[in-house]
C-alpha positions as CSV (number, residue, x, y, z in Angstrom):
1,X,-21.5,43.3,42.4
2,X,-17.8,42.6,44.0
3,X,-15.1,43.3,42.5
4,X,-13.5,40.4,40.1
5,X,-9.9,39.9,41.5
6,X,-7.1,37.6,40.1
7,X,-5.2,35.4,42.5
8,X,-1.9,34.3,42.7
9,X,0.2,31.8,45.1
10,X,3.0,29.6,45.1
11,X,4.8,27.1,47.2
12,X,2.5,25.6,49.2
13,X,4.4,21.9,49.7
14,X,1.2,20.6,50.7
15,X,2.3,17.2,52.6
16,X,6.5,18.0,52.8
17,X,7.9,16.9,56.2
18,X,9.2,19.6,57.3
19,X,6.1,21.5,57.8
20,X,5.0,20.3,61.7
21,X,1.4,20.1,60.9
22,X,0.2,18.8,57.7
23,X,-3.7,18.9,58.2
24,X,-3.7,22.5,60.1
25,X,-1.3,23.7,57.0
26,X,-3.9,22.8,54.5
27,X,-6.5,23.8,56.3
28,X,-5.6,27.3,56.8
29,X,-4.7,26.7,52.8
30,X,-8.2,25.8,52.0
31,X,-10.0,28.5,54.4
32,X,-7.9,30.7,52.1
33,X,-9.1,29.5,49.1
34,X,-13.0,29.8,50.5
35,X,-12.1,32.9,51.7
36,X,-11.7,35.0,48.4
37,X,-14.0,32.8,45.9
38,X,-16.4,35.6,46.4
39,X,-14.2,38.0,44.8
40,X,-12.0,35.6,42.3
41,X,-12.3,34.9,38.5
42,X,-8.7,33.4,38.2
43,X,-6.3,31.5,40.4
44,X,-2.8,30.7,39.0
45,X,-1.4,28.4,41.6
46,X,2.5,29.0,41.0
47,X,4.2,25.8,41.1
48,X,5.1,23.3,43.9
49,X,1.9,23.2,45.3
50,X,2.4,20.0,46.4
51,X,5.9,19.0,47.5
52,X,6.1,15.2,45.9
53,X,3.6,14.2,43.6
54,X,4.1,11.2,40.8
55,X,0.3,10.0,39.1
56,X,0.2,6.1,38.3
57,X,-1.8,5.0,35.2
58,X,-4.8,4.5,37.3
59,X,-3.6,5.5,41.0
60,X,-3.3,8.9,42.3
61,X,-1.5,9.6,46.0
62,X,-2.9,9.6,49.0
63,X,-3.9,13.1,50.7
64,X,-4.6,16.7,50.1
65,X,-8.3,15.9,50.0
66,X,-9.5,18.8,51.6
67,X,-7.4,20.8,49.2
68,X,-8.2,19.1,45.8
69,X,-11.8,19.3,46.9
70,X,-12.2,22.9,47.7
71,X,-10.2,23.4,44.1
72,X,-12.9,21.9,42.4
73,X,-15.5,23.5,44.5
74,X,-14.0,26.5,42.9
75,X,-13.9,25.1,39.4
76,X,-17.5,24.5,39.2
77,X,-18.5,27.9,40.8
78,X,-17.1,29.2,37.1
79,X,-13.6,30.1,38.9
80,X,-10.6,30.2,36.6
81,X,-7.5,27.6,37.9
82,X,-4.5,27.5,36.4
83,X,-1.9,25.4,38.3
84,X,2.1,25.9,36.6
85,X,4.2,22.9,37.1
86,X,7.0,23.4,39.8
87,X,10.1,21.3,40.4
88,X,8.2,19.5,43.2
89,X,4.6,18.5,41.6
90,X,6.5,17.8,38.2
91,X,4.6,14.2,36.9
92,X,1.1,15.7,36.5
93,X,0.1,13.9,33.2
94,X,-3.9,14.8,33.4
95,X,-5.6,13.5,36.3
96,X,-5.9,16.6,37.7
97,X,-7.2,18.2,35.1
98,X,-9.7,15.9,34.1
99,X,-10.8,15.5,37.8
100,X,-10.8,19.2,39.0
101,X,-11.6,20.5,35.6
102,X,-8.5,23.0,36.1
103,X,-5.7,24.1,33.6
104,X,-2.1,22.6,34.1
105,X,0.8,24.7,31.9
106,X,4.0,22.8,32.3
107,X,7.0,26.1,31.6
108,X,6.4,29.8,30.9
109,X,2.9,31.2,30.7
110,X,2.3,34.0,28.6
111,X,-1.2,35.6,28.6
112,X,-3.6,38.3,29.0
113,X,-5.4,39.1,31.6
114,X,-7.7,42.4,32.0
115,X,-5.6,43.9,29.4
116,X,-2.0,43.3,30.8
117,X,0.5,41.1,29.6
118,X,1.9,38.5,32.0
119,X,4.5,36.1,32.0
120,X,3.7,33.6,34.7
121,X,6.0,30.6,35.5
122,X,7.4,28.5,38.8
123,X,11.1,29.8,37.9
124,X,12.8,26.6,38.4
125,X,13.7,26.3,34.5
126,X,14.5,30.0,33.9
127,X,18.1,30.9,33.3
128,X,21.5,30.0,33.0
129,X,21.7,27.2,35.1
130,X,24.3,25.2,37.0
131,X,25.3,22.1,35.5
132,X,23.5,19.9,38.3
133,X,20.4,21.3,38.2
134,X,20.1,20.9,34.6
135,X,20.8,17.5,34.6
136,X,18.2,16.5,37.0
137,X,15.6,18.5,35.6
138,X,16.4,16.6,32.1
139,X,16.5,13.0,34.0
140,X,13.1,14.1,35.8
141,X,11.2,15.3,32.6
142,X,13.0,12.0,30.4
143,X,9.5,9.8,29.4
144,X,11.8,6.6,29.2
145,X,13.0,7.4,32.9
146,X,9.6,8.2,34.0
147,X,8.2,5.0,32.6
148,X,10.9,3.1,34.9
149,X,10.0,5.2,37.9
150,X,6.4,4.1,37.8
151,X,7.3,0.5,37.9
152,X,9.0,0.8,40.9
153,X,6.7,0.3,44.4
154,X,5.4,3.7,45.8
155,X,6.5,1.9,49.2
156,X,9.8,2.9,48.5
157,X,9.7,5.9,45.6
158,X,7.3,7.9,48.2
159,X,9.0,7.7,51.3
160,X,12.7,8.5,49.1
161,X,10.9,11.6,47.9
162,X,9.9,13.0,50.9
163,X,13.7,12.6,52.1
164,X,15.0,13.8,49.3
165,X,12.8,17.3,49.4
166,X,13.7,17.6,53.4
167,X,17.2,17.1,52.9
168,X,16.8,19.5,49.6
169,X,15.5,22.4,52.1
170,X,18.3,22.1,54.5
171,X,20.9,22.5,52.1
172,X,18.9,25.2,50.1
173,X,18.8,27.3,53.4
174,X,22.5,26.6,54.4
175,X,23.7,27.7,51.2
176,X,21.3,30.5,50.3
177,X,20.1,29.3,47.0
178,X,16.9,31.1,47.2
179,X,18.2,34.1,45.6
180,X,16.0,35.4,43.6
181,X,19.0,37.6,41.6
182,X,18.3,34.5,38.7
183,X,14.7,35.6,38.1
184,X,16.1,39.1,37.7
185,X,18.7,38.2,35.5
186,X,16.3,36.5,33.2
187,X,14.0,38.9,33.3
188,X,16.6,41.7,32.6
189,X,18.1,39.4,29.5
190,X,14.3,38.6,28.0
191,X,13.3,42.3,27.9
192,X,16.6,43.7,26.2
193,X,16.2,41.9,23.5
194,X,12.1,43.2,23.3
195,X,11.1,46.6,21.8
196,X,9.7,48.8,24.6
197,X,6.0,48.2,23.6
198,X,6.4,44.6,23.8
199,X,7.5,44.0,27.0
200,X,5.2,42.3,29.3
201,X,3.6,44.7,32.5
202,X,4.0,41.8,34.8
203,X,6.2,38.8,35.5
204,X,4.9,36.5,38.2
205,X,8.0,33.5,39.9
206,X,7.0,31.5,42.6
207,X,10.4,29.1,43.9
208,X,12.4,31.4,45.4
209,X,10.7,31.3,48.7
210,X,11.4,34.5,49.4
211,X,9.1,38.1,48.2
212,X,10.3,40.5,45.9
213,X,8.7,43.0,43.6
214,X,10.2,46.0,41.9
215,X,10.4,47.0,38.3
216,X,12.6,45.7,36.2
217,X,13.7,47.0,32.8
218,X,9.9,48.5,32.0
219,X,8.0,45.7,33.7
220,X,6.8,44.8,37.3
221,X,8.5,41.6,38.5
222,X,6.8,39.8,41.6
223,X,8.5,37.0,43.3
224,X,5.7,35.3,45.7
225,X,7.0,34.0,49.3
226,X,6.1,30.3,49.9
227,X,2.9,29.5,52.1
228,X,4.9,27.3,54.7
229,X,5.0,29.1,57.5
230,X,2.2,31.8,56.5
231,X,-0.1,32.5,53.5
232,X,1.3,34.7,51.2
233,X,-0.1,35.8,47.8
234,X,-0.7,38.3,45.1
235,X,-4.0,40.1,44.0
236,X,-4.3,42.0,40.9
237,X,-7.6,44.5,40.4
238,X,-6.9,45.2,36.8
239,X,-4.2,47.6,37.5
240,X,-2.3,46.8,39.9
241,X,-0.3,44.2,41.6
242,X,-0.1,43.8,45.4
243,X,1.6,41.0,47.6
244,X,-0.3,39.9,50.5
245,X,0.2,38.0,53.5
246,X,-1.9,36.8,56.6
């Protein structure tokens, strides 16, 4: 019998702008996806998967078919999905889950997996954080607000969106905010304050954009590149945890 892997990827922006060909980006995406189900039990799918996604009462976007449906091709072959919220594919209020039959774990992620302790989350909430980026993330997470959004027209919400994550990415890039020295910091702060047989083996971030993995006060930390321009991933046997790209 194969070998029973655990998966993990992050930043896909399935549909942003930026990426020059939407339908040959997720199908590379989803040839990935078919091409380890022989060897998967668990997929954690690391936030931002999708780079604007809001769900109406009864009316999901448009696109990402052939993703979504290869997902829950996986799902129903007895495949393990977890997908942790991002900053991108916030408003996810159960459609998904009741339509792919996957998990959806909004924050940090603590759990067991082959007998290692993991703390899996997007990274976007982690941290001291400037004063900006807290207050969007408590304006995008505010029910009241939420409620407004949805009464607006997706004619014009959708198309702002999409701006707005562009423009985003520019000025990320410019100003180098994909440093991943928050993650670090976070990690360093959680497990001082943990005795030495508490603290978890493995962190998993996503966000960041760009790899990292090194160990951190006693644990493993992996950062996962994004899947814009290439696939990139992590794969753990059981023991260990390797970053991959193709």
């Amino acid at each position: 019998m194969a070998e029973k892997l655990t998966y993990f990827i992050s930043d896909l922006h399935l549909g942003a702008r930026y990426i020059a060909d939407p339908k040959a980006h997720e199908r590379k995406l989803c040839d990935w996806l078919r091409s380890i189900a022989p060897t998967a039990c668990r997929i954690y799918l690391v936030g931002d998967i999708i780079d604007y996604w809001y769900e109406y009462r009864n009316v999901a976007p448009q696109g990402y078919v052939r993703f979504l449906g290869t997902l829950a091709d996986l799902a129903d072959s007895g495949i393990e999905i977890t997908w942790l919220i991002g900053n991108h594919d916030i408003w996810m209020f159960g459609y998904l889950q009741r339509e792919l039959g996957i998990r959806v774990v909004d924050g940090v992620l603590e759990e067991v997996i082959d007998g290692k302790h993991f703390v899996i989350t997007h990274g976007d909430g982690i941290g001291k954080l400037p004063f900006a980026e807290r207050f969007m993330r408590a304006v995008f997470r505010n029910k009241i607000l939420q409620t407004l959004f949805a009464a607006v027209h997706p004619r014009w919400t959708v198309g702002l969106a999409y701006s707005w994550s562009s423009s985003n990415r520019k000025r990320g890039a410019d100003r180098n905010v994909y440093s991943h020295e928050p993650a670090i910091d976070w990690v360093k702060n959680r497990n001082s304050a943990l005795p030495g047989n508490q603290r978890p083996d493995f962190y998993v971030f996503g966000h960041y954009h760009n790899a990292f993995s090194d160990r951190v006060e006693g644990s493993q930390v992996t950062i996962l590149a994004d899947c814009i321009t290439s696939v990139n991933y992590a794969v753990f046997d059981g023991n260990v945890l390797t970053s991959h790209s193709l």
